[in-house]
C-alpha positions as CSV (number, residue, x, y, z in Angstrom):
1,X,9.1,1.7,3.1
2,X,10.8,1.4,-0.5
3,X,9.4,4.1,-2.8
4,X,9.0,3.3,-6.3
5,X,9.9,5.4,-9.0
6,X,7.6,7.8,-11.1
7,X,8.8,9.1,-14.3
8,X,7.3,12.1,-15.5
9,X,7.1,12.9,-19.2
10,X,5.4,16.0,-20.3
11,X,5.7,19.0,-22.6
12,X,3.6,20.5,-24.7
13,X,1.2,19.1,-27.0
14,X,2.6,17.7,-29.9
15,X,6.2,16.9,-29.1
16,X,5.8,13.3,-28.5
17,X,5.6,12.3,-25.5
18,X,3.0,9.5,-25.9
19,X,4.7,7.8,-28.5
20,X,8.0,8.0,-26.5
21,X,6.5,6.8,-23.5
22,X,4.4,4.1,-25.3
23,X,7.6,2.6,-26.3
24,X,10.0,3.5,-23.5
25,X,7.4,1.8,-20.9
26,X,7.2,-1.5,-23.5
27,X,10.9,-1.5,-23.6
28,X,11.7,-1.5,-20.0
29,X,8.7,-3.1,-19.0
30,X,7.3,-0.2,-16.6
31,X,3.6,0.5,-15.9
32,X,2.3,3.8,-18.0
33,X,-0.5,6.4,-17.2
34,X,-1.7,8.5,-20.0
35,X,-2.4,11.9,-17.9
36,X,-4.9,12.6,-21.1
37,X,-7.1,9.4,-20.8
38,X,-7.7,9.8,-17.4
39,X,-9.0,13.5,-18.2
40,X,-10.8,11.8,-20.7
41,X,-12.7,8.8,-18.7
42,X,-13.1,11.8,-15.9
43,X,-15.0,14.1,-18.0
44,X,-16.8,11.7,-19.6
45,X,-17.9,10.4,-16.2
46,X,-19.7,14.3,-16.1
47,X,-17.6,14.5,-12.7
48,X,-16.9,18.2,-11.5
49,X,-13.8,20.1,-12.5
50,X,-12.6,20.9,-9.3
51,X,-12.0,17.2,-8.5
52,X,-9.5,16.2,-11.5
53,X,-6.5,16.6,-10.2
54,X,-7.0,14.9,-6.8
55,X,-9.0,12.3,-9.3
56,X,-5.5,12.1,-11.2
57,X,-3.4,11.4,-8.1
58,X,-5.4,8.9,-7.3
59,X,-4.6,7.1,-10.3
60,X,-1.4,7.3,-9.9
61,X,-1.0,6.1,-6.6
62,X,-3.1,3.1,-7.7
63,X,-0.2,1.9,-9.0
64,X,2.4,-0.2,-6.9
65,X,5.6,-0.3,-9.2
66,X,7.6,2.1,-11.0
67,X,5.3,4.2,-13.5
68,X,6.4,6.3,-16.2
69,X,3.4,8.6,-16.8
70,X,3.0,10.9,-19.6
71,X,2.1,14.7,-18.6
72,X,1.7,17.9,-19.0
73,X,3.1,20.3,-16.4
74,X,0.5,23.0,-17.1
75,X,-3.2,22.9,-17.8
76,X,-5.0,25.2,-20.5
77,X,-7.9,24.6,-22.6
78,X,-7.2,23.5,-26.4
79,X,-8.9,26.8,-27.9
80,X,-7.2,29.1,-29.5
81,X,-8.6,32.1,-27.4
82,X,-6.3,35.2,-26.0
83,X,-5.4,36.1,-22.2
84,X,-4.8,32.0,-21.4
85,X,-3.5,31.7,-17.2
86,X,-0.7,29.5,-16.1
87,X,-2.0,26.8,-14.1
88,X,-0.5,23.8,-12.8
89,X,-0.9,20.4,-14.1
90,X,-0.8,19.0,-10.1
91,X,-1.6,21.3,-7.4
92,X,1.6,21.1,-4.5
93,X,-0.7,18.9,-2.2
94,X,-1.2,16.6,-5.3
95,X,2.8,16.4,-5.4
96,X,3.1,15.9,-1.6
97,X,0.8,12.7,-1.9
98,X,2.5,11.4,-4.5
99,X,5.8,11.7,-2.9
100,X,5.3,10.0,-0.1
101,X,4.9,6.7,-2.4
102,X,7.3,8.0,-5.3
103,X,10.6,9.3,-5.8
104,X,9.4,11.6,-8.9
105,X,12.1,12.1,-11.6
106,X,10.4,14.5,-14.0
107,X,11.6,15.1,-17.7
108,X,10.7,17.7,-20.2
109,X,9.9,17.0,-23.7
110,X,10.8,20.1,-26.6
111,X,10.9,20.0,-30.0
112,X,12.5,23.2,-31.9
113,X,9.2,25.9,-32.1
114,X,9.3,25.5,-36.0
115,X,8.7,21.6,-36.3
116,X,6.2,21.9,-33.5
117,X,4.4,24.0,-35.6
118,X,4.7,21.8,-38.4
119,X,3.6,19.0,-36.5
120,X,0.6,20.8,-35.2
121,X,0.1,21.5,-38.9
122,X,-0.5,17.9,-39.6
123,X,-1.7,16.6,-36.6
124,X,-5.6,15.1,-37.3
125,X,-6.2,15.8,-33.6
126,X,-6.9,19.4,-34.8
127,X,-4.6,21.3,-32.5
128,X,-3.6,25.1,-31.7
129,X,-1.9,25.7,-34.6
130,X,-1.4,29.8,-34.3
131,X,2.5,30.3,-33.3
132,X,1.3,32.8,-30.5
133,X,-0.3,30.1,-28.5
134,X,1.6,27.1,-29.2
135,X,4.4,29.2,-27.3
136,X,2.2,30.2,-24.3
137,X,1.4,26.3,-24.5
138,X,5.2,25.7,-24.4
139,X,6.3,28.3,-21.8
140,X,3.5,27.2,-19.7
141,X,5.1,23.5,-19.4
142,X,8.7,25.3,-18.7
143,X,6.9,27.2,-15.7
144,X,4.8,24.0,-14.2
145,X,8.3,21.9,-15.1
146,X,10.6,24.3,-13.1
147,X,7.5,24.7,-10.3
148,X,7.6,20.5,-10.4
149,X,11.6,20.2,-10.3
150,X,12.0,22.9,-6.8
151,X,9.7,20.8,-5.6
152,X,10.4,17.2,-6.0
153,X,14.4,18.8,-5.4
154,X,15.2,16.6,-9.0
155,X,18.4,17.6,-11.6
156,X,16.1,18.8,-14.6
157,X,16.5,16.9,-17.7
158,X,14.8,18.6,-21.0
159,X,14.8,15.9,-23.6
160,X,14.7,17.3,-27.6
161,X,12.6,15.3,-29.5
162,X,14.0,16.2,-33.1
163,X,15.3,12.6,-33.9
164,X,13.2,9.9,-32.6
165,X,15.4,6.9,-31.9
166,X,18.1,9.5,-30.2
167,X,14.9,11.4,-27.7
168,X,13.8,7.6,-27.3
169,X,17.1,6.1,-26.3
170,X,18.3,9.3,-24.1
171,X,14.9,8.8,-22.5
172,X,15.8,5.1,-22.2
173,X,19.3,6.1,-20.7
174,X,18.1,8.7,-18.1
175,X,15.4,5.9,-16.5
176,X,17.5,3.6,-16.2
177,X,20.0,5.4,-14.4
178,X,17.7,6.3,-12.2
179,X,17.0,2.8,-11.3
180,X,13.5,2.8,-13.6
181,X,13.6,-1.4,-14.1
182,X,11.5,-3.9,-14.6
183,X,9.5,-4.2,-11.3
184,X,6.5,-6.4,-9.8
């Protein structure tokens, strides 16, 4: 069986990776998942907690082409509240299913700490904005992303997002040469 390719995008809140994947996935004409919609539609379903990652495989193995799917590699809540725990965004089974459809070629999204802040600043989606927990949020993604790479046995590939059209092409660049093309 020919595996299709999933890209995963993911980071922290606030460093772009919607926008990027928005137009990456319109560029090179590639089915996207928003890993935050599905949470969305899941919750608002009143669905139980326990079931949202196997809820979010699903979805992803719904689709038959290659996929870039915007992430995060760690889950937290979005309060501002002390003693947070590490957990993974997709538990190891979650990965196993999905491998056995996908070659998975995940990427992490930074920004430098100080214009992540200032984006959180400005952001209407009210974000963590205390620089004490936008870290945890940001070392969290580095743990699920290096927890993800040993896993899938990918090259890691950390794309900064400080200049738009250069994150956006180098994001361009590094699907494509992993065969991320238009598909049925």
């Amino acid at each position: 069986m020919v595996k299709n390719n999933l890209f995963m995008v993911g980071g922290a809140k606030g460093v772009g990776k919607t926008r990027l994947t928005l137009d990456v996935s319109s560029d090179l004409g590639l089915a996207r998942i928003e890993t935050g919609k599905v949470v969305f539609d899941y919750v608002f379903q009143g669905l139980p907690l326990d079931g949202l990652t196997n809820y979010i495989t699903g979805e992803i193995l719904s689709q038959n082409r290659n996929l870039v799917l915007d992430t995060h590699y760690a889950r937290y809540s979005d309060k501002e509240e002390p003693n947070k725990q590490f957990r993974r965004g997709l538990e190891p089974e979650d990965l196993e299913r999905l491998l056995k459809k996908f070659n998975i070629f995940p990427c992490l999204v930074e920004v430098p700490l100080c214009e992540l802040e200032q984006r959180r600043k400005n952001d209407p989606k009210r974000r963590v904005i205390n620089p004490i927990y936008i870290m945890q949020e940001v070392e969290f993604n580095r743990k699920g992303y290096e927890l993800y790479l040993q896993e899938v046995n990918q090259k890691p590939f950390v794309l900064i997002n400080n200049i738009y059209i250069n994150a956006r092409n180098n994001l361009i660049k590094w699907i494509t040469e992993n065969n991320g093309v238009q598909n049925g």
